[in-house]
KEFI-48489 format. One line per 2 residues: number of its first residue (from 1); for each residue z, x, y of C-alpha. Coordinates in steps of 0.05 Angstrom, whole numbers, plus 5000, padded with zeros to 4 digits. Example, Ala and Ser with C-alpha at 12.3 -4.5 7.8 and 13.67 -1.06 7.14 Angstrom:
% KEFI-48489
1> 5156 5246 4910 ~ 5143 5273 4979
//
This chain:
% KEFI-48489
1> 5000 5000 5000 ~ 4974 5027 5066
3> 5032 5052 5115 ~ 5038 4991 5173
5> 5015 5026 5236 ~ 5071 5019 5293
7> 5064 5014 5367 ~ 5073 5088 5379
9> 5009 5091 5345 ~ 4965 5037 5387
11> 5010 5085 5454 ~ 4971 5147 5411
13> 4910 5122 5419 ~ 4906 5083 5485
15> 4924 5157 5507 ~ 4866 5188 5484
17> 4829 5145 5495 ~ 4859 5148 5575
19> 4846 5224 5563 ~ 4778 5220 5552
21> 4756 5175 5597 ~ 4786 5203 5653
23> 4735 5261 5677 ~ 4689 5191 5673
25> 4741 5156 5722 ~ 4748 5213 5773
27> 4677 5231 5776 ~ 4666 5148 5795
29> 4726 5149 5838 ~ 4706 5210 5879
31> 4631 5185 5875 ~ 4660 5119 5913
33> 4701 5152 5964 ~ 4649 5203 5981
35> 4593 5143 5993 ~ 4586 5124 6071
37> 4601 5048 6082 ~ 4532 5008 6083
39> 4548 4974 6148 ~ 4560 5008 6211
41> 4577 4976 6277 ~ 4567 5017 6343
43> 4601 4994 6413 ~ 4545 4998 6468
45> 4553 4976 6534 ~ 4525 4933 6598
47> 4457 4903 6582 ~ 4411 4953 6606
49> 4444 5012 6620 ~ 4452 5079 6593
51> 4509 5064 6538 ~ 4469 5004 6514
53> 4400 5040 6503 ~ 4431 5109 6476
55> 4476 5071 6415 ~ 4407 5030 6403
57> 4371 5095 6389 ~ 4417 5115 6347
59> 4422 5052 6310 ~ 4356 5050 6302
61> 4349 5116 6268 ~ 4408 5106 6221
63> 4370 5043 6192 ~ 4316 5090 6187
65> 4370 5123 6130 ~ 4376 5087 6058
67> 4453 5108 6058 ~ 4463 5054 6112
69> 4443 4970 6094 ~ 4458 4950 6165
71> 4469 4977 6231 ~ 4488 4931 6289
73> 4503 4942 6361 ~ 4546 4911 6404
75> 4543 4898 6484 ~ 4604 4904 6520
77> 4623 4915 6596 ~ 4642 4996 6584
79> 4691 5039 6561 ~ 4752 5000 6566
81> 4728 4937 6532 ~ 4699 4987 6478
83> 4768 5019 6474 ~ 4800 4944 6452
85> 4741 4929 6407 ~ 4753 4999 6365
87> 4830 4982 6362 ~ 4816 4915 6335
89> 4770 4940 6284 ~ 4713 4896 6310
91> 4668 4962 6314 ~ 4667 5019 6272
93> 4635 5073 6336 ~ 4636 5070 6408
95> 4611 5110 6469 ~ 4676 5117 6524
97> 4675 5154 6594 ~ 4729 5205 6589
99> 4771 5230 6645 ~ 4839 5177 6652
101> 4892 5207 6671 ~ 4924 5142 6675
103> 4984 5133 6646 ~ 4956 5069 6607
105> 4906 5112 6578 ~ 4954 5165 6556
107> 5002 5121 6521 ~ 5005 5117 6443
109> 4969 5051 6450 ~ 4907 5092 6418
111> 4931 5124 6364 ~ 4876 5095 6317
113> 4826 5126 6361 ~ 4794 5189 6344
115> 4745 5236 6380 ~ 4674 5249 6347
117> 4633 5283 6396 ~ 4618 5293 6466
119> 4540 5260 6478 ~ 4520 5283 6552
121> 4560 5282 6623 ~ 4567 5232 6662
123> 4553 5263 6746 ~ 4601 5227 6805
125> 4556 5194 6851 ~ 4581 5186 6921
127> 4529 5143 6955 ~ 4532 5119 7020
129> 4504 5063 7060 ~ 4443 5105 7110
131> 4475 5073 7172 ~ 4541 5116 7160
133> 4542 5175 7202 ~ 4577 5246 7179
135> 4637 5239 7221 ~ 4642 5166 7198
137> 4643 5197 7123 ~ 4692 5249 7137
139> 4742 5201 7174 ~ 4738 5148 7116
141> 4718 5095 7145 ~ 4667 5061 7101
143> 4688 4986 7109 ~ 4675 4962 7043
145> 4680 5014 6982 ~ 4658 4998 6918
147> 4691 5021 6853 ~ 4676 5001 6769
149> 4696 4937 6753 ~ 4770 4941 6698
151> 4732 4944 6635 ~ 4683 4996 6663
153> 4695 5071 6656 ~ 4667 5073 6732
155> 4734 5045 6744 ~ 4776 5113 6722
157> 4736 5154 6774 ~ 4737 5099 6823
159> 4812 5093 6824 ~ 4822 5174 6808
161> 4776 5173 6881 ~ 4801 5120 6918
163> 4877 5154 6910 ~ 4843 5222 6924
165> 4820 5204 6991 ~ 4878 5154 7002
167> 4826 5092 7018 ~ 4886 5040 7006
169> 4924 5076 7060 ~ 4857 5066 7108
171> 4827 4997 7142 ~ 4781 5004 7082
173> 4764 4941 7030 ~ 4770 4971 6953
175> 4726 4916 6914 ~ 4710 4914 6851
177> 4637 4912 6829 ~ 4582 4913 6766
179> 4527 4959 6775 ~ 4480 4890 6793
181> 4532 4873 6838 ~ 4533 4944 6882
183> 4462 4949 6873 ~ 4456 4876 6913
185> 4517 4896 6968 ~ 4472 4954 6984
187> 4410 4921 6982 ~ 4438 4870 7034
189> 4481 4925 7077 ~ 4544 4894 7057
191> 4572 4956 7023 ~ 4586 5013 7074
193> 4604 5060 7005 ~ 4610 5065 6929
195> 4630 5114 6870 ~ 4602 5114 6804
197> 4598 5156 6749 ~ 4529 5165 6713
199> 4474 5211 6678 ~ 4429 5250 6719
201> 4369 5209 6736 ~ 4398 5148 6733
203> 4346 5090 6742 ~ 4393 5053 6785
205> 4414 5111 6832 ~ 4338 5128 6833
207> 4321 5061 6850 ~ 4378 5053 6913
209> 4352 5119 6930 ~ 4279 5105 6934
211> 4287 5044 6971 ~ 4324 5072 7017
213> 4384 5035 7011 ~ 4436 5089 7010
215> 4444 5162 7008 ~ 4469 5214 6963
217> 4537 5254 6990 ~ 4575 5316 6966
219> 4647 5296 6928 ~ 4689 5312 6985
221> 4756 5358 6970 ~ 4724 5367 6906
223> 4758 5431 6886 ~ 4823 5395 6906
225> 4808 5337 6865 ~ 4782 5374 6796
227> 4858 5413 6807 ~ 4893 5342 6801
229> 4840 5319 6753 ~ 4834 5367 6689
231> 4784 5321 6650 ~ 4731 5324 6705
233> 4689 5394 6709 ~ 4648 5416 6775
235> 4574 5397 6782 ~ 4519 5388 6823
237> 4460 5340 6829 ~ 4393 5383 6828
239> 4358 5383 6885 ~ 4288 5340 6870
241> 4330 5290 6813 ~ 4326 5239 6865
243> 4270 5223 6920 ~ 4286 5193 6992
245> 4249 5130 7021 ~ 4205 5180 7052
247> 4178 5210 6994 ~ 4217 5277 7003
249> 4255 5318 6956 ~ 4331 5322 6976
251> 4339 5397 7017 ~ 4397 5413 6977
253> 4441 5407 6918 ~ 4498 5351 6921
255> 4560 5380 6902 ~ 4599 5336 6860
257> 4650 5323 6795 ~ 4617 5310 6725
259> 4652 5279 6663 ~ 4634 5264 6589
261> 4609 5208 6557 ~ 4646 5208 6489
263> 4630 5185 6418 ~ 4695 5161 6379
265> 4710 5125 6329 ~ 4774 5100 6282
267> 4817 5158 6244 ~ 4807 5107 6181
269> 4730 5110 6185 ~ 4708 5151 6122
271> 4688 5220 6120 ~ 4619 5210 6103
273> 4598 5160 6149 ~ 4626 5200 6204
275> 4596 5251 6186 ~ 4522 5217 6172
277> 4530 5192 6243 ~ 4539 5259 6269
279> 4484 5294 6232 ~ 4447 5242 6268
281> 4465 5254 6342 ~ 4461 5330 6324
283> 4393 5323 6303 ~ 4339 5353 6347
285> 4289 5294 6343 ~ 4342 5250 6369
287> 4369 5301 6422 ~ 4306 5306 6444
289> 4282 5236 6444 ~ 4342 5219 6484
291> 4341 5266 6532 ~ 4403 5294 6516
293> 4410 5367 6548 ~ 4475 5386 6546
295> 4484 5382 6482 ~ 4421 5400 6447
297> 4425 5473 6493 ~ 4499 5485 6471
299> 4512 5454 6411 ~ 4583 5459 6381
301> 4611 5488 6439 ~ 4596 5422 6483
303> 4609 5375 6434 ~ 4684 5394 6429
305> 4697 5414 6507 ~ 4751 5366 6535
307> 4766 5315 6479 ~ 4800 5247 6508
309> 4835 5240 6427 ~ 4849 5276 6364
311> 4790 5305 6330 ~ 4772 5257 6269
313> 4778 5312 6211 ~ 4709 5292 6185
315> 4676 5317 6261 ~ 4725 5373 6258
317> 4689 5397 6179 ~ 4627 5386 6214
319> 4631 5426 6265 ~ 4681 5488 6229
321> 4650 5482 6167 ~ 4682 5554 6133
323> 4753 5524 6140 ~ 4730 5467 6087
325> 4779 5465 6031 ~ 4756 5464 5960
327> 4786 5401 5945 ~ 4773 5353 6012
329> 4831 5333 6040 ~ 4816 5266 6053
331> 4793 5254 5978 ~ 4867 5278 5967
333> 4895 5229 6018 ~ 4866 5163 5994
335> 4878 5182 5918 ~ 4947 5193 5936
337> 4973 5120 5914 ~ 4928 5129 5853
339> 4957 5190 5828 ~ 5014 5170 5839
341> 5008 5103 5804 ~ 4978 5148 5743
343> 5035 5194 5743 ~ 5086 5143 5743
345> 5048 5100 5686 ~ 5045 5170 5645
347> 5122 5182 5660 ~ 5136 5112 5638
349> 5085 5117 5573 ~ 5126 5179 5555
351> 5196 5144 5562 ~ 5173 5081 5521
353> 5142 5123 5466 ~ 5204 5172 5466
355> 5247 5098 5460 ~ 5201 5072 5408
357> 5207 5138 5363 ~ 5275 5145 5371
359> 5287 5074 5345 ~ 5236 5076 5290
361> 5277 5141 5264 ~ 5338 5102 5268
363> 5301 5047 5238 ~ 5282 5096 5176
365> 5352 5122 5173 ~ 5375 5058 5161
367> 5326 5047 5106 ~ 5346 5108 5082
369> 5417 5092 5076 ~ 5396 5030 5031
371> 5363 5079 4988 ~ 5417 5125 4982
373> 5470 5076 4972 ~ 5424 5050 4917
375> 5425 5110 4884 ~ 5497 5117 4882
377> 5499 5048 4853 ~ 5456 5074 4794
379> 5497 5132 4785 ~ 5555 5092 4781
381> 5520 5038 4725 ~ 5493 5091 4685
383> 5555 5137 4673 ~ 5579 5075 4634
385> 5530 5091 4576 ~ 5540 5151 4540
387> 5511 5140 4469 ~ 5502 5095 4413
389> 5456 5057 4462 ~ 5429 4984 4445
391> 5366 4959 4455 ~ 5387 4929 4516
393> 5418 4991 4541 ~ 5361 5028 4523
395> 5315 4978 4570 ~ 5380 4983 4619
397> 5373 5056 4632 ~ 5289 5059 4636
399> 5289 4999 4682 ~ 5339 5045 4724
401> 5289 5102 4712 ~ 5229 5058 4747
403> 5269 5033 4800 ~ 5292 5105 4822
405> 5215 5126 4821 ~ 5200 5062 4855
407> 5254 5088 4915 ~ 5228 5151 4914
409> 5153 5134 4932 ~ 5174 5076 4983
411> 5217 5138 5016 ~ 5149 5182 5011
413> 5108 5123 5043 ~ 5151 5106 5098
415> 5159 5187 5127 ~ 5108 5238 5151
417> 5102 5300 5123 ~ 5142 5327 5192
419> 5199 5283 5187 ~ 5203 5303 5110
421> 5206 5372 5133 ~ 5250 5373 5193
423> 5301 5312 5169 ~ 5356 5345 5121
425> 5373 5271 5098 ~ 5308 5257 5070
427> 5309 5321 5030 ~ 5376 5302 5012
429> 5365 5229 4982 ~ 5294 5261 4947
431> 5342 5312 4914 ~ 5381 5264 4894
433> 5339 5219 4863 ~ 5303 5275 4812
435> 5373 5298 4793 ~ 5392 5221 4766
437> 5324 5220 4745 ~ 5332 5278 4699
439> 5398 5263 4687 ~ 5374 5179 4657
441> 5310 5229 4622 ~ 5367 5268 4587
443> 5405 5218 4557 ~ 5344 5186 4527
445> 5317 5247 4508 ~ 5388 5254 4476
447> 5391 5199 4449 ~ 5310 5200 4413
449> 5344 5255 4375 ~ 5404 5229 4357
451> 5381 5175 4316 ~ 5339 5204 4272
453> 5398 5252 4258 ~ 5443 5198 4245
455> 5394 5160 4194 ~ 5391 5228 4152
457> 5462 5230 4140 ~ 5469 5155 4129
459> 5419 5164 4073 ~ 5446 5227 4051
461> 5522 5191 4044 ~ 5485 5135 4004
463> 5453 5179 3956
//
């Protein structure tokens, strides 16, 4: 009869099976982590502007990528309003003006938000209605001065400006205005200045330019200003980016403040994608196609000057590549509550099994005890026969005989070859049983001879 398999058996096998199918596991587990999501979802900005048809290029040429089913882009007033859509998880990428020193924008109210890459500067534009003279510029009075609207980034340099200068302090009116909105104060003289912060060549500077609507000024105090202001860097509109409404070139250069426009993202967004996205932007096709100057001429070194947030480890592998572990950190991070599930399960496989063997020795040993105690009882019948055995006691002792064998092979059935050799009791009880064996074999070995004996004489007495 076959030996009944017990559960630390099935635990035997469930574990090697485990075992082998684990290099299978990891290799699908890494294979998932390490694939970019299929969906990405970029921040943009106003209808129109700059923000808005950069994140469209590169949405467009990620769909252009099978790694990514669907790329969407959505509009949004600027940097601020991108800021709350990132935090809420509504987009996965975004494109922010850096610069805030405000103390809003330095709380730990974006801790989700990390840094990807800088994407091109942003240049201060002081413009000025043509009807203001020098001395009217250089004694502030501009009557109405437009800054960025709350949700645009023009708002951090219009506020950094307007407490630069002091404006609230001055008969000047601070109002708050879209680029439409400036474009039409100008247009109708009702704006004596504004401050905004875009990329050289703007089409809407270009246009207020051209038209003659309003005049490109130097950033005054500048120096003063980048010493309070650490985020902006010193810069100067080329003489010749913009014409006048009389078809000339500007005579000079217009000294002003520049700041980056910044690609971030979420420090939850996956490796990969992050780093598909930046593989795109660093590409030169797109650089190119997108005019972007800065950062196809100097590379590395001006996509990491002056970061707003934390660097998102993926964009920091990217771009310091020979500090890559071997084993990414990341893949270490999210299988952290896996490992340490499988570890645990392991642990608790081991304790169960060690329970289970431990009470299927006892088990054994208590099976073992029957035996033994058995035995004894057989001793005990048997030394009651001695000779001159009956039929009956003849059958007596042989059934003993059987039943001793029959102990002895459940015994043999019921241990491993191990246990036989490392359990002392076992050896014990099987010593046992040979020696009453022999010791039943002997008295009807004695007793074959004595009979005939006995008849011999008998006969021999008769005679």
């Amino acid at each position: 009869m076959p030996k009944k398999r017990g559960p630390v058996f099935f635990l035997k096998v469930i574990g090697s099976i485990t075992l082998i199918a684990l290099p299978f596991i990891i290799h699908f587990l890494i294979s998932w982590l390490m694939t970019p999501s299929t969906v990405v979802r970029l921040a943009g900005g106003p209808d129109g502007g700059r923000y808005q048809e950069l994140m469209g290029s590169l949405a467009n040429t990620l769909r252009d990528s099978t790694q990514f089913r669907k790329v969407t882009v959505t509009s949004s007033l600027g940097t601020y309003e991108n800021l709350r859509l990132l935090n809420n998880r509504e987009v996965d990428f975004a494109l922010i003006q850096s610069g805030s020193d405000a103390e809003s924008d330095l709380s730990n109210h974006h801790h989700l938000v990390a840094f990807v890459s800088n994407v091109y500067p942003e240049m201060a534009h002081f413009i000025v209605n043509p009807s203001l003279t020098d001395e009217q510029i250089r004694n502030r009075s501009f009557g109405r001065f437009a800054i960025g609207k709350k949700d645009m980034g023009d708002s951090r340099l219009g506020n950094a400006f307007v407490e630069h200068l002091d404006l609230r302090a001055t008969a000047t009116e601070i109002v708050e205005l879209d680029y439409s909105e400036i474009k039409q104060g100008f247009n109708r003289s009702e704006l004596g200045a504004a401050i905004i912060s875009v990329g050289l060549g703007s089409t809407f500077v270009d246009q207020l330019v051209t038209q003659g609507k309003c005049r490109l000024v130097s950033f005054p105090l500048r120096d003063a200003f980048l010493q309070k202001h650490i985020a902006y860097s010193s810069g100067s509109i080329p003489k010749g980016c913009y014409i006048n409404f009389n078809g000339a070139e500007e005579n000079e250069n217009v000294e002003s403040v520049m700041v980056n426009a910044q690609l971030i993202t979420r420090l939850d967004i996956p490796a990969t994608t992050v780093n598909a996205v930046l593989k795109t932007v660093h590409h030169a096709g797109f650089l190119k196609q997108n005019q972007l100057l800065e950062l196809y001429q100097n590379g590395k070194s001006y996509a990491l000057k002056k970061p707003d947030f934390s660097i998102h480890p993926a964009a920091d592998r990217f771009y310091n590549p020979s500090i890559r572990p071997f084993i990414n950190p990341e893949l270490v991070d999210a299988t952290e509550g896996i490992r340490s599930f499988v570890f645990s399960g392991l642990i608790g496989l081991f304790v169960v099994a060690r329970w289970l063997k431990i009470r299927s020795a006892r088990k054994h040993a208590h099976q073992l005890d029957e035996y033994i105690v058995r035995l004894l009882e057989i001793e005990t019948e048997q030394m009651q026969l001695d000779r001159n055995y009956t039929n009956s006691d003849l059958q007596f002792l042989e059934d003993r005989l059987d039943e001793i064998t029959k102990l002895r092979s459940n015994a043999l059935r019921e241990f491993t070859a191990h246990e036989l050799k490392d359990d002392p009791a076992i050896e014990c009880f099987i010593s046992m049983s040979h020696a009453l064996s022999e010791k039943i074999n002997s008295k009807l070995t004695r007793d074959a001879i004595r009979k005939p004996n006995q008849t011999n004489e008998n006969e021999s007495n008769d005679v």
